[in-house]
C-alpha positions as CSV (number, residue, x, y, z in Angstrom):
1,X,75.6,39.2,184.9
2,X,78.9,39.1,182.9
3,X,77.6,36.2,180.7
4,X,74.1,38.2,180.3
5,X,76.2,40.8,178.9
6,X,78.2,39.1,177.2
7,X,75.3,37.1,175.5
8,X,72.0,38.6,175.7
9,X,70.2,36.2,177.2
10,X,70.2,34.1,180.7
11,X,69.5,30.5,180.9
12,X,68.1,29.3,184.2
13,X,67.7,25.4,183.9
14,X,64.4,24.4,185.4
15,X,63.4,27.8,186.7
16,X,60.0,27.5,184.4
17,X,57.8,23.9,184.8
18,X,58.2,21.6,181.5
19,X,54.3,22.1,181.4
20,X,54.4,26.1,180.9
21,X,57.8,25.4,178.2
22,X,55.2,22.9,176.3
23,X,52.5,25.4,176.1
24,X,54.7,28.3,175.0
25,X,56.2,25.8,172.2
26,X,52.9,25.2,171.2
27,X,51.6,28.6,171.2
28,X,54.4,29.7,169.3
29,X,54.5,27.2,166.9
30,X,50.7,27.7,166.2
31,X,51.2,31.2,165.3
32,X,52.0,33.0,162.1
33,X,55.8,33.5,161.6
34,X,55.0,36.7,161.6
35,X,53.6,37.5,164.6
36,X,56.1,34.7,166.8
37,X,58.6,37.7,166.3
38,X,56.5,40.1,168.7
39,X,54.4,37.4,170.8
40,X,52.2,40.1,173.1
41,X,49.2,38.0,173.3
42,X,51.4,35.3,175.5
43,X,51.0,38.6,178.4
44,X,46.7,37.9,178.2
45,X,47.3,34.4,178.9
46,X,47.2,33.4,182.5
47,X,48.7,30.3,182.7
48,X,51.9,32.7,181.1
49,X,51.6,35.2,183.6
50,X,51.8,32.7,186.8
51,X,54.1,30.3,185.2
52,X,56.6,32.6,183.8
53,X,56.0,36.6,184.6
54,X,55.4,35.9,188.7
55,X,57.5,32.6,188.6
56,X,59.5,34.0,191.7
57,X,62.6,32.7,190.4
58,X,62.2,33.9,187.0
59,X,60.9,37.4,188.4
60,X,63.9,37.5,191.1
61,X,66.3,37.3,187.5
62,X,64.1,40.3,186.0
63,X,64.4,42.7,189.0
64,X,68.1,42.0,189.2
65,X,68.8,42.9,185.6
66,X,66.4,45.6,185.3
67,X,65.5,47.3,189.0
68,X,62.8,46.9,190.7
């Protein structure tokens, strides 16, 4: 939590499948630099929602920073 703090951000090494990192890479990259800044149409994909929002690992992280 200190280092969240301290840093902004949390790294969790393998939390999220190589397959859902490509696609948000690729998603990103194919969008206009613009728009990567605020990327709300990743939350309309599914394969984003059940590889990252409900990712129990990844959603355990969000509760503990943020409540329930």
């Amino acid at each position: 939590m200190i280092d969240f703090c301290r840093h902004g951000y949390l790294v969790m090494e393998r939390a999220v499948s190589d397959k859902v990192c490509r696609r948000i890479r690729e998603y990103l990259d194919a969008m206009d630099s613009n728009d990567a800044q605020q990327p709300n149409g990743l939350l309309e994909e599914d394969w984003f929602v059940e590889g990252l929002v409900l990712n129990p690992q990844m959603a355990g992280a969000v509760r503990s920073l943020l409540g329930a």
